[in-house]
FILOLUM-206329 format. One record per residue (C-alpha): x, y, z; chain. Coordinates in nm, 3 decimals, decimal comma. Example, Ala and Ser with C-alpha at 12.3 -4.5 7.8 and 13.67 -1.06 7.14 Angstrom:
2
+---------+---------+---------+-----+
!      c1 !      c2 !      c3 ! mol !
+---------+---------+---------+-----+
!   1,230 !  -0,450 !   0,780 !   A !
!   1,367 !  -0,106 !   0,714 !   A !
+---------+---------+---------+-----+
***
This chain:
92
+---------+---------+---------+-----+
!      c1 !      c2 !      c3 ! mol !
+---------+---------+---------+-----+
!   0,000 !   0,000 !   0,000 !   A !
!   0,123 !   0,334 !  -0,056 !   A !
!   0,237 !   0,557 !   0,186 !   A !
!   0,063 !   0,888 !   0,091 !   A !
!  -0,185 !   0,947 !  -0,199 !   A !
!  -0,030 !   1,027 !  -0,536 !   A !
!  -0,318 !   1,283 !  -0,648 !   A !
!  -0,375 !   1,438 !  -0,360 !   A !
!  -0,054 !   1,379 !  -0,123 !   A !
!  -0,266 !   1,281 !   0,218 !   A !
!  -0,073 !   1,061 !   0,430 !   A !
!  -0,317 !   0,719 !   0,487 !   A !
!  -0,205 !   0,582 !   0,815 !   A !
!  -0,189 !   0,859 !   1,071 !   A !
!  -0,025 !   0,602 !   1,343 !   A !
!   0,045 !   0,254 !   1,473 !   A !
!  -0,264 !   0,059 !   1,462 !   A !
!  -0,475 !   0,333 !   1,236 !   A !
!  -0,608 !   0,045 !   1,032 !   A !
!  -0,692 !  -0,183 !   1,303 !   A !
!  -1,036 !  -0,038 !   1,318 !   A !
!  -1,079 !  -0,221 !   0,913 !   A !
!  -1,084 !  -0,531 !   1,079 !   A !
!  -1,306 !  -0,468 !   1,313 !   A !
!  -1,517 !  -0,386 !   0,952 !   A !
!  -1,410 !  -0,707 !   0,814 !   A !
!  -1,497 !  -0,904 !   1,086 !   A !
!  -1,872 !  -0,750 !   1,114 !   A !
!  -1,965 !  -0,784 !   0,768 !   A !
!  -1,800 !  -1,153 !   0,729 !   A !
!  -1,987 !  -1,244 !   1,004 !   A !
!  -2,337 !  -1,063 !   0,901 !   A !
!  -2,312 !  -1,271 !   0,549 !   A !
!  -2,227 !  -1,604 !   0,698 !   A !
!  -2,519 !  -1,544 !   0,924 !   A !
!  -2,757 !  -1,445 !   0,634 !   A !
!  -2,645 !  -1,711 !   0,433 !   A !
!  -2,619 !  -2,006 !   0,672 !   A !
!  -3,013 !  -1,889 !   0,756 !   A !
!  -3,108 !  -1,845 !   0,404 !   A !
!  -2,960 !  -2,218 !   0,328 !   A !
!  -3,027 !  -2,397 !   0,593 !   A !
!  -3,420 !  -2,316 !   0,662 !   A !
!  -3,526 !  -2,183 !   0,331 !   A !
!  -3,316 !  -2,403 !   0,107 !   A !
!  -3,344 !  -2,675 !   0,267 !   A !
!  -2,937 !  -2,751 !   0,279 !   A !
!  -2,806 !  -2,983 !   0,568 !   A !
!  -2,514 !  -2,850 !   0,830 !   A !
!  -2,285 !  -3,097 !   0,733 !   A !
!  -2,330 !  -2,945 !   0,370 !   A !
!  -2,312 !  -2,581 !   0,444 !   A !
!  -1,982 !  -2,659 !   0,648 !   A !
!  -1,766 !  -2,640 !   0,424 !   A !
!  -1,883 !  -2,358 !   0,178 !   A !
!  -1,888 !  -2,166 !   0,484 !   A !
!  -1,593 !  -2,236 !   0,644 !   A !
!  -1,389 !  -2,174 !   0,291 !   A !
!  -1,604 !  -1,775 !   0,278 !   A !
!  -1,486 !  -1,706 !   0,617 !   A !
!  -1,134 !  -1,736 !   0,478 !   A !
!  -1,168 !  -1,654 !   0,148 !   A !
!  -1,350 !  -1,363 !   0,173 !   A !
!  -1,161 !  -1,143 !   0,454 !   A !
!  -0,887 !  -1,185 !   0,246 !   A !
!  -1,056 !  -1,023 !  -0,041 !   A !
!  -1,242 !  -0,803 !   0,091 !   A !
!  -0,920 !  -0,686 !   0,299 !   A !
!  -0,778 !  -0,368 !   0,126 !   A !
!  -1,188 !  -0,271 !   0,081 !   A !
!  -1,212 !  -0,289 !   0,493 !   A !
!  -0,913 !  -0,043 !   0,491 !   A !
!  -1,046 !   0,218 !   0,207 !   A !
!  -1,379 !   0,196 !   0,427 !   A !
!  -1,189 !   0,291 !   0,722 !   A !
!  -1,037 !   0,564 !   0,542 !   A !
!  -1,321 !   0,710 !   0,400 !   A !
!  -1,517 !   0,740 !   0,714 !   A !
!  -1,218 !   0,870 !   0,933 !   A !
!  -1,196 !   1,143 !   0,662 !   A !
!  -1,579 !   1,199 !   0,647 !   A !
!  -1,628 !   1,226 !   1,046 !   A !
!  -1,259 !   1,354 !   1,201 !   A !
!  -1,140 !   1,581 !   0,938 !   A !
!  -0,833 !   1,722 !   1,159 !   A !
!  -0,493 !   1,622 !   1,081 !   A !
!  -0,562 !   1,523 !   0,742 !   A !
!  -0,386 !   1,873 !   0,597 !   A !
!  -0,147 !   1,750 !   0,286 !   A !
!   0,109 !   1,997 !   0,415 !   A !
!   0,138 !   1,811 !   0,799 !   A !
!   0,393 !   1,546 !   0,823 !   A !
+---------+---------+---------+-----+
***
């Protein structure tokens, strides 16, 4: 990942840690699909547990790996949207 922003010059990670708060994004939308899905196939598709185990088990590793650098532009894009202090392109 790049350290600043080639248009626009902002520095991304203001400190150790900034992008731990992506995970905590990752995390809650992995687990809000598995949820949906594992409801959806189970009660209204009829699918068995032993079925749904591993399709499941492969999206909750295959898809916080994906959807990784999207959980970190998220994170971004809201800490710019609410807490717009200390993003001036001129600070170090």
């Amino acid at each position: 990942m790049y350290e600043t922003c080639p248009n626009c010059k902002l520095k991304y990670e203001r400190g150790p840690g900034y992008f731990l708060g992506s995970a905590y994004i990752n995390y809650g939308l992995t687990s809000i699909i598995l949820t949906a899905a594992y409801v959806g196939l189970h009660f209204f598709g009829g699918y068995s547990n032993r079925t749904l185990l591993l399709t499941l088990a492969a999206f909750c590793v295959l898809f916080p790996l994906y959807f990784f650098r999207y959980a970190r532009a998220l994170w971004l894009s809201m800490d710019c949207y609410f807490d717009v202090t200390g993003f001036d392109a001129d600070q170090d």
